[in-house]
Each structure stands twice: as structure tokens, then as C-alpha cells.
KEDRENDO-56006 format. One record per residue: residue number from 1; residue in one letter; x, y, z of N, C-alpha, C in turn. Coordinates in nm, 3 decimals, decimal comma. Each point is the difference from the previous one (the first is absolute). Layout:
BEGIN
[donu NUM a [X Y Z] [X Y Z] [X Y Z]]
...
***
This chain:
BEGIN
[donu 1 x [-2,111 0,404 -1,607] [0,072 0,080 0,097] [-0,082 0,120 0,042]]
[donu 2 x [0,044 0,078 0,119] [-0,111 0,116 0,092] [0,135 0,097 0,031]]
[donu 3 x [0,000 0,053 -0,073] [0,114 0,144 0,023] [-0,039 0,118 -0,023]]
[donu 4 x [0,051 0,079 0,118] [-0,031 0,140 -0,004] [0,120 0,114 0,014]]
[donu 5 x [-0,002 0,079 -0,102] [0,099 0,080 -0,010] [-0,040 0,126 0,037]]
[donu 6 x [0,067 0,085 0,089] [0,008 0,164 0,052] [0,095 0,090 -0,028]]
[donu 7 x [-0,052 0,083 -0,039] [0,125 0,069 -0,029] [0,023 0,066 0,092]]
[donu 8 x [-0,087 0,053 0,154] [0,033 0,043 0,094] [-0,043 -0,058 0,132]]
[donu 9 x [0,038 0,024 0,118] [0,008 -0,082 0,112] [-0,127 0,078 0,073]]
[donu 10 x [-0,045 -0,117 0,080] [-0,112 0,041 0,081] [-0,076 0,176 -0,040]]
[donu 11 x [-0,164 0,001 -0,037] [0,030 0,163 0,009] [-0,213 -0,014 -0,041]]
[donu 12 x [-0,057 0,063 0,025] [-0,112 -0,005 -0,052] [-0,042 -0,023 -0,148]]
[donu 13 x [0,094 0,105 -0,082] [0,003 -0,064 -0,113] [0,021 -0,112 -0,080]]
[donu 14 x [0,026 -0,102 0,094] [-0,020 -0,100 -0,031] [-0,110 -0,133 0,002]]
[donu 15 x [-0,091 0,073 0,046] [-0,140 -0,065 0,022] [-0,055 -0,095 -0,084]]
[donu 16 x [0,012 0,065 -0,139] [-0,030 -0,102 -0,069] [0,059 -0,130 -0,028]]
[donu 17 x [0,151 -0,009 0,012] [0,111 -0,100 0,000] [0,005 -0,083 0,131]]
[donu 18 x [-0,030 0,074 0,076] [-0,053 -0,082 0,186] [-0,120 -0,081 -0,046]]
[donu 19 x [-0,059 0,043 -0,081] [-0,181 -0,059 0,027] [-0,021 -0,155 -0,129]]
[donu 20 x [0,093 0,027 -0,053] [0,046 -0,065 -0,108] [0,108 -0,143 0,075]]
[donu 21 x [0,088 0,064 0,057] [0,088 -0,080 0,055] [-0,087 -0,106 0,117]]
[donu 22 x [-0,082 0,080 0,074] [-0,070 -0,107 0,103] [-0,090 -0,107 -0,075]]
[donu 23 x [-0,075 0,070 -0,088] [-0,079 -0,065 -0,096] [0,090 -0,128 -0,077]]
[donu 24 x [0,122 0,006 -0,069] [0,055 -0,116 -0,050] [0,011 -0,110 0,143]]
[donu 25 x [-0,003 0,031 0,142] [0,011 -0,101 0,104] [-0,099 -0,056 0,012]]
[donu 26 x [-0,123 0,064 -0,042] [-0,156 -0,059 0,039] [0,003 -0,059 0,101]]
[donu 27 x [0,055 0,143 0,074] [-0,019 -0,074 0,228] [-0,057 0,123 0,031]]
[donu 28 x [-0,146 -0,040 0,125] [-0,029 0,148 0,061] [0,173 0,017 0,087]]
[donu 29 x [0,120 -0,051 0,079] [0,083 0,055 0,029] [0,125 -0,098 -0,010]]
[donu 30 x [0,073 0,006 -0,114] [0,120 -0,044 -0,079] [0,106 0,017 0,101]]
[donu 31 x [0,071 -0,104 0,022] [0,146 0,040 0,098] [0,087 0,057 -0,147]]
[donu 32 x [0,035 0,059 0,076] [0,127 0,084 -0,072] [0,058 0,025 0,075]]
[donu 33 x [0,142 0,005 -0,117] [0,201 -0,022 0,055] [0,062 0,096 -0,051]]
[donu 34 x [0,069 0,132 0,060] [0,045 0,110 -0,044] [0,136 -0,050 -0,005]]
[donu 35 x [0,080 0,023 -0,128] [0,142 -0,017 -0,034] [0,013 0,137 0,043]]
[donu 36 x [0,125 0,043 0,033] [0,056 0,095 0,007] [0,139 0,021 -0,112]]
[donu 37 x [0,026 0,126 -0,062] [0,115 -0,041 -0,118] [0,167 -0,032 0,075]]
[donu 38 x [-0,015 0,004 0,153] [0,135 -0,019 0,036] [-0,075 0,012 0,166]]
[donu 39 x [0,069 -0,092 0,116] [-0,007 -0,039 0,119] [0,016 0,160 0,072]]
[donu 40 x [0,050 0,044 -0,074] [0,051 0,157 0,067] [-0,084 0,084 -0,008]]
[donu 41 x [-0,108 -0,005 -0,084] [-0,115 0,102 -0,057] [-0,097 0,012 0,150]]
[donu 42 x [0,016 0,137 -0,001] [-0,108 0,090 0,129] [-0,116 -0,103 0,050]]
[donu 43 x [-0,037 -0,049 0,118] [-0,135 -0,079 0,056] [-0,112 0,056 -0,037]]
[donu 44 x [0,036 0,165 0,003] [-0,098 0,076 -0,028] [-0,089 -0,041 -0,120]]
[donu 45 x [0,067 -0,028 -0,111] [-0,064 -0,052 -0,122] [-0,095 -0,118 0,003]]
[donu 46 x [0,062 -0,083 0,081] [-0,081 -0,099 0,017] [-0,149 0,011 0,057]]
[donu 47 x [0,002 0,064 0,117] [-0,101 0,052 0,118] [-0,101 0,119 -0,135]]
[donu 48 x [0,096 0,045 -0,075] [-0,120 0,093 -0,097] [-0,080 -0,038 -0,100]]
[donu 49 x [0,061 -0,121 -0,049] [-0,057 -0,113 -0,105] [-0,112 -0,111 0,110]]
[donu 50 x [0,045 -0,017 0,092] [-0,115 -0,056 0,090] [-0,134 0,081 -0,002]]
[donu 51 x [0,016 0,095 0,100] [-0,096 0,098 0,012] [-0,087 0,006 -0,110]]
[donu 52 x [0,087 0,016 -0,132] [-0,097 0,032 -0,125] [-0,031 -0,117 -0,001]]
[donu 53 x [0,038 -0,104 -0,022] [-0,105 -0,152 -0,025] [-0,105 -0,039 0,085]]
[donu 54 x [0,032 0,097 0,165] [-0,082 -0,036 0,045] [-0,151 0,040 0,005]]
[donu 55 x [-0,021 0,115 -0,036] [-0,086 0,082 -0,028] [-0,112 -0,088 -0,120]]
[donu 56 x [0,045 -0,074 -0,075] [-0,068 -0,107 -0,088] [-0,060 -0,084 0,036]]
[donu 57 x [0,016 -0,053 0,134] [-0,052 -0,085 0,088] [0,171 -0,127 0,027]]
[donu 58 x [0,092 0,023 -0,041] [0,108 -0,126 -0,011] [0,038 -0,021 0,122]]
[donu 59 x [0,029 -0,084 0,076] [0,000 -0,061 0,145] [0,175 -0,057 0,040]]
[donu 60 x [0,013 -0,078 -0,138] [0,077 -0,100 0,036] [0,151 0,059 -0,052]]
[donu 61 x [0,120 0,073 0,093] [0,067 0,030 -0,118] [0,185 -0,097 0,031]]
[donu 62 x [0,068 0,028 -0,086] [0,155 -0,052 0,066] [0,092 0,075 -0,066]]
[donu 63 x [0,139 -0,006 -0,012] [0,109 0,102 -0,011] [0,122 -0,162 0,002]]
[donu 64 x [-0,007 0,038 -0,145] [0,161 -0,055 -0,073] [0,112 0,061 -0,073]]
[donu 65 x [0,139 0,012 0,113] [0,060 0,043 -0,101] [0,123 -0,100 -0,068]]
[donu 66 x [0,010 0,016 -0,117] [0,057 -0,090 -0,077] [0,157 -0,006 0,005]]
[donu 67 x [0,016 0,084 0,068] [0,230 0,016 0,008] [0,015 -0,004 0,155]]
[donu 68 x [-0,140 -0,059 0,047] [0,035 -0,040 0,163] [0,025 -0,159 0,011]]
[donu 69 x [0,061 -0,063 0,135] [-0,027 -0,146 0,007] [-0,077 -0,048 0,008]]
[donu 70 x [-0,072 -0,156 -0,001] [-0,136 -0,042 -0,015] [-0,005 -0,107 0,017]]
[donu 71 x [-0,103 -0,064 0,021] [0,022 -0,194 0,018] [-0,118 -0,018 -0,077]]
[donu 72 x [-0,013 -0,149 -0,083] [-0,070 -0,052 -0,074] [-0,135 0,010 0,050]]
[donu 73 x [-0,034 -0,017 0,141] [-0,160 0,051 0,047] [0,012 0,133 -0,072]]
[donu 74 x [0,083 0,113 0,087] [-0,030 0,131 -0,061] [-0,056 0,019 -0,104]]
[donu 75 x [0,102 -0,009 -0,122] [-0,041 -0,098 -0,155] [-0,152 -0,054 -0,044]]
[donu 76 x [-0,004 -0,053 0,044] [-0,101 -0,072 -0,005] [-0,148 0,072 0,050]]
[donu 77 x [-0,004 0,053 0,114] [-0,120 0,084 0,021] [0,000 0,116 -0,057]]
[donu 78 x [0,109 0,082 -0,053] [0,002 0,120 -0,074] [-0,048 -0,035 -0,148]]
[donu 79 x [-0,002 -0,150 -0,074] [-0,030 0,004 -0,089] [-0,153 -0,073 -0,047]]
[donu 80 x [-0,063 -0,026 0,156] [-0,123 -0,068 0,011] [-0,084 0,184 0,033]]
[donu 81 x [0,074 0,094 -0,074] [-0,081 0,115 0,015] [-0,110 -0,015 -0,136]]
[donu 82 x [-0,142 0,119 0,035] [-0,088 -0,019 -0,075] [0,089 0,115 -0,115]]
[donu 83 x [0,024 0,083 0,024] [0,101 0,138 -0,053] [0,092 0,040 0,054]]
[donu 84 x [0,077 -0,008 -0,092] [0,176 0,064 0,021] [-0,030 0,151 -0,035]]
[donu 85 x [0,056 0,050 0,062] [0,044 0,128 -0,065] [0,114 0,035 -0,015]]
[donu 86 x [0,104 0,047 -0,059] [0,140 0,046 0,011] [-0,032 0,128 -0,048]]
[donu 87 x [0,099 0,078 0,125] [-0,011 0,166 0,023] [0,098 0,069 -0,146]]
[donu 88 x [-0,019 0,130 0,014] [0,105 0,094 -0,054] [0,101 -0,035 0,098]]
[donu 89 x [0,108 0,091 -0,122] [0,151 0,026 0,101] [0,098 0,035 -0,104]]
[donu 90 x [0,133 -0,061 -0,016] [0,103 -0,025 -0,058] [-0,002 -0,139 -0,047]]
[donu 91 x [-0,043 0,024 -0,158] [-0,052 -0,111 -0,072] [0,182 -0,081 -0,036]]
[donu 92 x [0,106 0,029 0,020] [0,082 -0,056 -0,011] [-0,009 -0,111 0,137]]
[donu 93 x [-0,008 0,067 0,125] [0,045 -0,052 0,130] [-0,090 -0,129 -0,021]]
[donu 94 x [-0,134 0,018 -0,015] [-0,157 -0,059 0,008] [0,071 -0,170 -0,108]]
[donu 95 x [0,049 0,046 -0,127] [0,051 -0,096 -0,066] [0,125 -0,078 0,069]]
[donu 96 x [0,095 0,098 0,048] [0,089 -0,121 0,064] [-0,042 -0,092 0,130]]
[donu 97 x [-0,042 0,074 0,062] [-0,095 -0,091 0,120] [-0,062 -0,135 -0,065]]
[donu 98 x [-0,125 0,017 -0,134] [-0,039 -0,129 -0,007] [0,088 -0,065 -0,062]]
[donu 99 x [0,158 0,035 -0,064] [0,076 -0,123 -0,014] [0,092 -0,078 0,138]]
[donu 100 x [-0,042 0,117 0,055] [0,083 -0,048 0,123] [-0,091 -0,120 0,102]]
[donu 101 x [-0,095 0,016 -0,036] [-0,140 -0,075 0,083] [-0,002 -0,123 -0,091]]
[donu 102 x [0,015 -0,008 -0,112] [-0,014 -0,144 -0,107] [-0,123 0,029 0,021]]
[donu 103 x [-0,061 0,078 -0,006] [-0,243 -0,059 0,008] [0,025 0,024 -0,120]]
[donu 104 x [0,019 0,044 -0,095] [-0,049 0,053 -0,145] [-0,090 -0,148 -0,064]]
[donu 105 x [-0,002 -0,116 0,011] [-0,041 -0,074 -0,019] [-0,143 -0,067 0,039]]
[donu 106 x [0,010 0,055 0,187] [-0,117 0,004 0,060] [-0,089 0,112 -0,064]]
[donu 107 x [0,035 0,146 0,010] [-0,067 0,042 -0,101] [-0,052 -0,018 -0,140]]
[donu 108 x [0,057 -0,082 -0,053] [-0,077 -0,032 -0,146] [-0,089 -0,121 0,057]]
[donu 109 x [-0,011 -0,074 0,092] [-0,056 -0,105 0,040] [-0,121 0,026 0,072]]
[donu 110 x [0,017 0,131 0,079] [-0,143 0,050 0,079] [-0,082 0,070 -0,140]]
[donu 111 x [0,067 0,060 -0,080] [-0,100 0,046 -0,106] [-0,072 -0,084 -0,061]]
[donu 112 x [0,089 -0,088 -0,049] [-0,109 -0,147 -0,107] [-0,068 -0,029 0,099]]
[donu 113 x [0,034 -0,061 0,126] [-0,095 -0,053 0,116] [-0,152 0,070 -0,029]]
[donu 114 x [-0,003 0,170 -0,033] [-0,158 0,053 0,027] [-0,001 0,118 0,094]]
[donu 115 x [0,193 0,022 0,096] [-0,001 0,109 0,058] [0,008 0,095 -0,044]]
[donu 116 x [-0,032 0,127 0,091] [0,005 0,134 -0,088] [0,141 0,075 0,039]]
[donu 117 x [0,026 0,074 -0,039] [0,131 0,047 -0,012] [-0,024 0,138 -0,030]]
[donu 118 x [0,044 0,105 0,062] [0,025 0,150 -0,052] [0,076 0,063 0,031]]
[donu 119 x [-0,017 0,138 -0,071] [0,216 0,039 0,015] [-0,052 0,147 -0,012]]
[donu 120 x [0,085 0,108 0,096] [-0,053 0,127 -0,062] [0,184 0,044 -0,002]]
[donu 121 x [-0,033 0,092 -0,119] [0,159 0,053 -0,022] [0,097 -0,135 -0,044]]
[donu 122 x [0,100 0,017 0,097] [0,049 -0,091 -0,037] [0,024 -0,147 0,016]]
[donu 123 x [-0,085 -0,006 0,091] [-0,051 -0,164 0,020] [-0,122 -0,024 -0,115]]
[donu 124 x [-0,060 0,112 -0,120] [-0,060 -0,042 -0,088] [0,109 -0,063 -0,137]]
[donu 125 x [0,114 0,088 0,041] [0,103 0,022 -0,123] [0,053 -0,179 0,010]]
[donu 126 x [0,042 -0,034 0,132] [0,065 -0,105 0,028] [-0,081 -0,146 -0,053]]
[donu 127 x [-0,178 0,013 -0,054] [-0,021 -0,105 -0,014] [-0,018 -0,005 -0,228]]
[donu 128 x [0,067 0,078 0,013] [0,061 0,001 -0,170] [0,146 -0,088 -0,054]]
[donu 129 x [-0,005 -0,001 -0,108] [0,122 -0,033 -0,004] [0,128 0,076 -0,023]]
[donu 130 x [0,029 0,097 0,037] [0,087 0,058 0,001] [-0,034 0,115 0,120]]
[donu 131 x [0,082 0,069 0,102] [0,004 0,098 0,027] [0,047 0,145 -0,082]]
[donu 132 x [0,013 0,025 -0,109] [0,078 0,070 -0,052] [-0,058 0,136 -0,006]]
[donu 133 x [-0,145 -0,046 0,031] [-0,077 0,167 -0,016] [-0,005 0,107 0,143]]
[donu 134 x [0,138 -0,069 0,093] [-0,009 0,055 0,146] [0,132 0,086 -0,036]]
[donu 135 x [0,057 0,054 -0,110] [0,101 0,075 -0,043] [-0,082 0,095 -0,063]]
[donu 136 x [-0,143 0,037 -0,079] [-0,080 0,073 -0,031] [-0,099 0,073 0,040]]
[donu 137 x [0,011 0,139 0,046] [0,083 0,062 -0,111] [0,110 -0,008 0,065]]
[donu 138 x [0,068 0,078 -0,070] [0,184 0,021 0,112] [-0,023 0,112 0,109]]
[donu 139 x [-0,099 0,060 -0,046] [0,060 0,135 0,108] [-0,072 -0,058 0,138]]
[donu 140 x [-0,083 -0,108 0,002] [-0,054 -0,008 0,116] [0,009 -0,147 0,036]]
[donu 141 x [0,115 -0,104 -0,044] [0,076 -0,117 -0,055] [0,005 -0,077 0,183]]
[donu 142 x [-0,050 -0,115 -0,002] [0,038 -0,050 0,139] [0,134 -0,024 -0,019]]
[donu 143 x [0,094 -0,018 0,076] [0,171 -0,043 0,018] [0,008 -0,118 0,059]]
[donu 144 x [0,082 -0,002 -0,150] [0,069 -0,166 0,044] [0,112 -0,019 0,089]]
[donu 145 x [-0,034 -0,001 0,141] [0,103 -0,037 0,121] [0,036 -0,121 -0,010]]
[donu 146 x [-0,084 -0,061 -0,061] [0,034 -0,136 0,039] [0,094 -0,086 -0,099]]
[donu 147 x [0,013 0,100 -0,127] [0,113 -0,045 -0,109] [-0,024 -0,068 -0,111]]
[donu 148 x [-0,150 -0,069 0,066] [-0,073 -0,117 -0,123] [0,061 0,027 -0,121]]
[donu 149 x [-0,001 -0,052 -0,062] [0,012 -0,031 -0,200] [-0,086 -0,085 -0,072]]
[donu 150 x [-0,056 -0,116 0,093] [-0,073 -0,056 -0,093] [-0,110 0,038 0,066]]
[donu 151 x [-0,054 0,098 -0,090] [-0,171 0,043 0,086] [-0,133 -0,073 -0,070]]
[donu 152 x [0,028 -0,148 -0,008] [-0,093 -0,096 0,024] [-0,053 -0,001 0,080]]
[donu 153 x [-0,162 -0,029 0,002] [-0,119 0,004 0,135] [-0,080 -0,146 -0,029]]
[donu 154 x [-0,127 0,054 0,074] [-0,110 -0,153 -0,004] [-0,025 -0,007 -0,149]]
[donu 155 x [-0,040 0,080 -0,070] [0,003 0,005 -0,149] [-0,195 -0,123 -0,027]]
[donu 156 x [-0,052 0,076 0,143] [-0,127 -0,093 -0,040] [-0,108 0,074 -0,051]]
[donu 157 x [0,041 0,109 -0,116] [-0,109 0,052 -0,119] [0,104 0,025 -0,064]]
[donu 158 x [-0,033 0,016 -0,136] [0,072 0,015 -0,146] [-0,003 0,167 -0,019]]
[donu 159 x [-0,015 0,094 0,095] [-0,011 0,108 -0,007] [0,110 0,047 0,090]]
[donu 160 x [0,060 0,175 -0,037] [0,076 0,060 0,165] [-0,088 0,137 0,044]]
[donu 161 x [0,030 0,026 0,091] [-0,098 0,113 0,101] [0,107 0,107 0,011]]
[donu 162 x [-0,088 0,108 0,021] [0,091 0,107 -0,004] [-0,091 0,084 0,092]]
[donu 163 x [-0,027 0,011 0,147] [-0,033 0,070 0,083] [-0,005 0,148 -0,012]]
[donu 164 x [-0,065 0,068 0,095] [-0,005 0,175 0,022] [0,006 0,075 -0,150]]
[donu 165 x [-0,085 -0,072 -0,090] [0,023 0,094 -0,116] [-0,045 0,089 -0,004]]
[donu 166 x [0,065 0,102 -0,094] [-0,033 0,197 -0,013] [0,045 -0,002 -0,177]]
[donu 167 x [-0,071 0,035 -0,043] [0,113 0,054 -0,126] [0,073 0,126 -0,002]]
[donu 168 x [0,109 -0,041 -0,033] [0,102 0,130 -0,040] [0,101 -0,037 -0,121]]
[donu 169 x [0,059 0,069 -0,054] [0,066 -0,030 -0,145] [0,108 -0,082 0,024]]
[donu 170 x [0,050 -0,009 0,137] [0,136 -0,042 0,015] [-0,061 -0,200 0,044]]
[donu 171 x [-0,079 -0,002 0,082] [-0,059 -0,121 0,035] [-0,062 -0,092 -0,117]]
[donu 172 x [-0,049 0,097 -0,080] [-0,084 -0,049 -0,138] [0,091 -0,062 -0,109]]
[donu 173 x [0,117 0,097 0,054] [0,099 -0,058 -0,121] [0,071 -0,164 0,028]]
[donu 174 x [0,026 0,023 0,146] [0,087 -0,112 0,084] [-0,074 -0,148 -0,063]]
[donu 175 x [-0,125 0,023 0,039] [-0,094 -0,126 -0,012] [-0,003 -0,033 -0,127]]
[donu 176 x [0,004 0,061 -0,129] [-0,027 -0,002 -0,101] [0,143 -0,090 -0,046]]
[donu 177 x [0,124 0,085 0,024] [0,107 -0,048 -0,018] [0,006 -0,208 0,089]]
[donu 178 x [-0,023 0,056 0,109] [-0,028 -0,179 0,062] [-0,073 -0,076 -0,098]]
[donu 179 x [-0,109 0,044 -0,008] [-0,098 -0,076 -0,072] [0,040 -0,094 -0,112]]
[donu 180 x [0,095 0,081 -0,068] [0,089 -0,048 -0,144] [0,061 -0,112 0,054]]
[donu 181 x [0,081 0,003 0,140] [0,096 -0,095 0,031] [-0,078 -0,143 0,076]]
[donu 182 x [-0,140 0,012 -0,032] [-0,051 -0,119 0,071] [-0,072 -0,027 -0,106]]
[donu 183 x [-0,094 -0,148 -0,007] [-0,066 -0,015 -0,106] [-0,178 0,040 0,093]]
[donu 184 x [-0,004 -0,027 0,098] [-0,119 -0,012 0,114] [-0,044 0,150 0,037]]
[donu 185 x [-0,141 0,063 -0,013] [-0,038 0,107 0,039] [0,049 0,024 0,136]]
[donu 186 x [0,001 0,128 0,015] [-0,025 0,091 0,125] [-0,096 0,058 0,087]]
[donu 187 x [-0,066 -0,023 0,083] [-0,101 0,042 0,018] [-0,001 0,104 0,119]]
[donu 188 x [-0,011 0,166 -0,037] [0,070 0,117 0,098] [-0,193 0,031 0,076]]
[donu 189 x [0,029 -0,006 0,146] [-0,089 0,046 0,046] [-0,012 0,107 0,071]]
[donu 190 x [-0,107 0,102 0,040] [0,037 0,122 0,099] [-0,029 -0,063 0,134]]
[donu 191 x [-0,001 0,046 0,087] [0,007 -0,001 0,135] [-0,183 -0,014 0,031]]
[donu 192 x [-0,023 -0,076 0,067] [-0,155 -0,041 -0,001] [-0,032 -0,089 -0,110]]
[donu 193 x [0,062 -0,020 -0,138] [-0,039 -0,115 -0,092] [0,103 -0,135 0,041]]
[donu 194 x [-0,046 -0,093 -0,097] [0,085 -0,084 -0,043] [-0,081 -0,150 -0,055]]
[donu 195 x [0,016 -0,084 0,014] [-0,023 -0,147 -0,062] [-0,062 -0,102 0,065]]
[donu 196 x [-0,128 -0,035 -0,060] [-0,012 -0,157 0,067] [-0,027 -0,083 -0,063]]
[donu 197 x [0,084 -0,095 -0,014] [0,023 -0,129 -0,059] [-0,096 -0,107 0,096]]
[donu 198 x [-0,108 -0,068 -0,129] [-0,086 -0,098 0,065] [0,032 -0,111 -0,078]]
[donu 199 x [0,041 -0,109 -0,014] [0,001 -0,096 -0,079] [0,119 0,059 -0,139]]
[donu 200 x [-0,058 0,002 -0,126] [0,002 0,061 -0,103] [-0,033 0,154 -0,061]]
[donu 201 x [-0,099 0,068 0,113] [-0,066 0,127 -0,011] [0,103 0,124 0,078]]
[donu 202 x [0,043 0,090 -0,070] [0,049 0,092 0,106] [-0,087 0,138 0,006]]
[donu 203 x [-0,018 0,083 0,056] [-0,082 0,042 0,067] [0,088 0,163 -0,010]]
[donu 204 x [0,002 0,126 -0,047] [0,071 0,104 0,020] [-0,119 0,111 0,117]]
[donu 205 x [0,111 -0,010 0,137] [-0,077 0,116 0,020] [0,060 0,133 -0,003]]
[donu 206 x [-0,072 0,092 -0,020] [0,092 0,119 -0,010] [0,049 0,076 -0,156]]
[donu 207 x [0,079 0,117 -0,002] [0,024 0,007 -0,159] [0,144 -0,065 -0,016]]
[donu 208 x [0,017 -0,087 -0,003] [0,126 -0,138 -0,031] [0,024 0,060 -0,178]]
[donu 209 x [0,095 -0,040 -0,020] [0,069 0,047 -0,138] [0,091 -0,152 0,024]]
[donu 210 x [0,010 -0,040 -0,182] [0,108 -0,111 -0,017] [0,078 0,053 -0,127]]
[donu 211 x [0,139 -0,021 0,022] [0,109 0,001 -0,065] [0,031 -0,139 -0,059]]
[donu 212 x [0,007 0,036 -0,106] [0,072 -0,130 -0,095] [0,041 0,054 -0,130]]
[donu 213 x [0,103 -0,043 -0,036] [0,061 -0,040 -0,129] [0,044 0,187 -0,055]]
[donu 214 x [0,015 0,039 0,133] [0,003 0,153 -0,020] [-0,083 0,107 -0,013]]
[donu 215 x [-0,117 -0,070 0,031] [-0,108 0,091 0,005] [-0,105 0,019 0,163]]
[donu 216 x [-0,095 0,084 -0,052] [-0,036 0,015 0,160] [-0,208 0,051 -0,043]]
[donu 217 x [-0,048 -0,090 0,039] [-0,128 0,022 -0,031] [-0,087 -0,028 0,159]]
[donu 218 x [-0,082 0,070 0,013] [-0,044 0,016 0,118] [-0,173 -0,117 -0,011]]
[donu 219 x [0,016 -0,037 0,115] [-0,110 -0,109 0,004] [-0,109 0,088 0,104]]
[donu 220 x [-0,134 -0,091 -0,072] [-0,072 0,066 0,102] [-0,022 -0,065 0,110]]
[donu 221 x [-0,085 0,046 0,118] [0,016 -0,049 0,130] [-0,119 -0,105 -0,046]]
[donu 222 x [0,034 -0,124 0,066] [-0,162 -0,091 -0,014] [0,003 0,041 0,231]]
[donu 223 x [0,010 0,067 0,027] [-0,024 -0,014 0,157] [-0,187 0,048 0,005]]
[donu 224 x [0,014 -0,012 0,059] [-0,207 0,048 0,102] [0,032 0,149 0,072]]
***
């Protein structure tokens, strides 16, 4: 599998995770397919995530959103992409959309296939198995509008993500306390880091910290 995790959306600091991400496509210019976390989310976002890809040399781009209507072509050429990306947003909304779409399947199917897949925020959170770390910390907690309960996701790494990390006593504690209630690490990134999963190898860029079993030990960056 070729996954790339962000903990923040489009931004220079992310250079190394861009350069990384084109690199798992091994294309001088990769089509890429911007998810959006809900049909309603600003154009603007889209047009700003372009721009930045384009600057890399990327040519080819398209725009799927997953809680819109669609026909099996649609389908079908959105998932003959070289890279997906799925945006930030409201990691609840982002989750009910792909049950509402039934792809969750196509997605596990473009990954084994050899496609690449990346997620910043909470389109990184969504390809875990659980959303649960989009309630952490609380004081800055996405909202569940959408009512979910079973915050089951793609669940295609044995790990969960925990975006925009900072330490503070109250966040440190939250995670720690989660940590107990799962058996599977956490993996908290700051804004400019996060993960790339090549095969078997994952890849930390950034100062990433993992939570497990109630504890919290900080990893070092393997980034360039």
C-alpha cells in the first residue's frame, strides 16, 4: 500500500510530504482527484490545493465529491486516478458521505491495486479504523452534526491519527486516556508532519509522538 498522512492542509510546510507523496506515484505528472469532506465545502479550497500541486509540475487534475450524485463512468474515472487525495473538514460529515456513497470498498480496492491515497486532517483520520481521534482534544473537538455512533472508517492501517498536534496537559491526558481504550497506537502529528506508509515501511515526518497503552513517547522524524 502508498499512503500519505497530513496533519495539515495544503501549506509550504509541507514539502517534504508533497515530495514524498509524488514520489510514491513515480509519474513526472500523476492525475490527481481532490475529495472534498462534504459537496458544500468552499471551491476556493479546491482551486488552492490545485495551484499548490501545480507548482510541482501536476497537469492533470479532477474534483470528487462523495455525498454528491454520480454514475458508474463517474466512479469509475475518479478511481482510475493516479492519487486520491481527501481534504480536511468535518471528519464526522467526510465519514457519513463515504457511507452514503457505498465506495468504502472501492477504496480498499484502489489501494491493494498500487494506488496512492492521501488524507490531510481529516481525510487522513478517515483512512484508520476508527474516527475517534476527531473528538481530541475536546476543546478544539470537530462536531458531530451528523449523529454518527458507529465511528467505523476504511480501517486500512492498524494505527489512528491524530492531526494538528501541540502538547498541552489537557490534550496529553485525553490521548493517553484513549490510548487505554484501544489496543492499536496513535500516531499525533503537528501541522507540516505526518506519515508515509510504503508497502510495510512507514516513514515519520515531522516531530509525530505515539500513544499507546497509556503512554506517550515521542518518535524521531526519519523525514529529509
Amino acid at each position: 500500500m502508498r499512503l500519505v498522512f497530513y496533519s495539515s492542509e495544503v501549506c509550504r510546510q509541507n514539502r517534504l510530504l508533497d515530495r514524498e507523496l509524488l514520489n510514491l506515484a513515480a509519474l513526472v505528472s500523476p492525475r490527481m482527484t481532490y475529495v472534498p469532506f462534504s459537496s458544500l465545502e468552499d471551491e476556493s479550497y479546491y482551486e488552492e490545493w490545485k495551484a499548490h500541486f501545480q507548482r510541482y509540475g501536476v497537469q492533470e487534475f479532477n474534483y470528487f465529491a462523495l455525498d454528491a450524485r454520480f454514475s458508474k463512468s463517474t466512479v469509475d474515472n475518479f478511481f482510475a486516478s493516479d492519487i486520491i487525495y481527501i481534504s480536511g473538514g468535518n471528519t464526522y460529515a467526510l465519514l457519513q458521505g463515504l457511507r452514503k456513497s457505498e465506495l468504502a470498498p472501492r477504496f480498499l480496492s484502489f489501494v491493494k491495486k498500487g494506488g496512492v491515497l492521501a488524507g490531510a486532517s481529516a481525510g487522513a483520520i478517515i483512512m484508520t479504523p476508527t474516527i475517534g481521534t476527531a473528538a481530541i482534544p475536546s476543546v478544539d473537538r470537530d462536531h458531530n452534526e451528523a449523529r454518527l455512533r458507529n465511528l467505523k472508517s476504511l480501517g486500512i492501517v492498524p494505527f489512528e491519527f491524530s492531526p494538528h498536534y501541540e502538547y498541552h496537559f489537557k490534550s496529553d491526558e485525553e490521548l493517553k486516556r484513549y490510548s487505554l481504550r484501544i489496543k492499536r497506537p496513535i500516531y499525533a502529528s503537528p501541522d507540516g508532519g505526518g506519515i508515509v506508509v510504503n508497502g510495510n515501511s512507514l516513514r515519520f515526518v515531522g516531530a509525530c509522538v505515539r500513544y499507546q497503552g497509556g503512554r506517550r513517547k515521542e518518535i524521531r522524524s526519519t523525514g529529509n
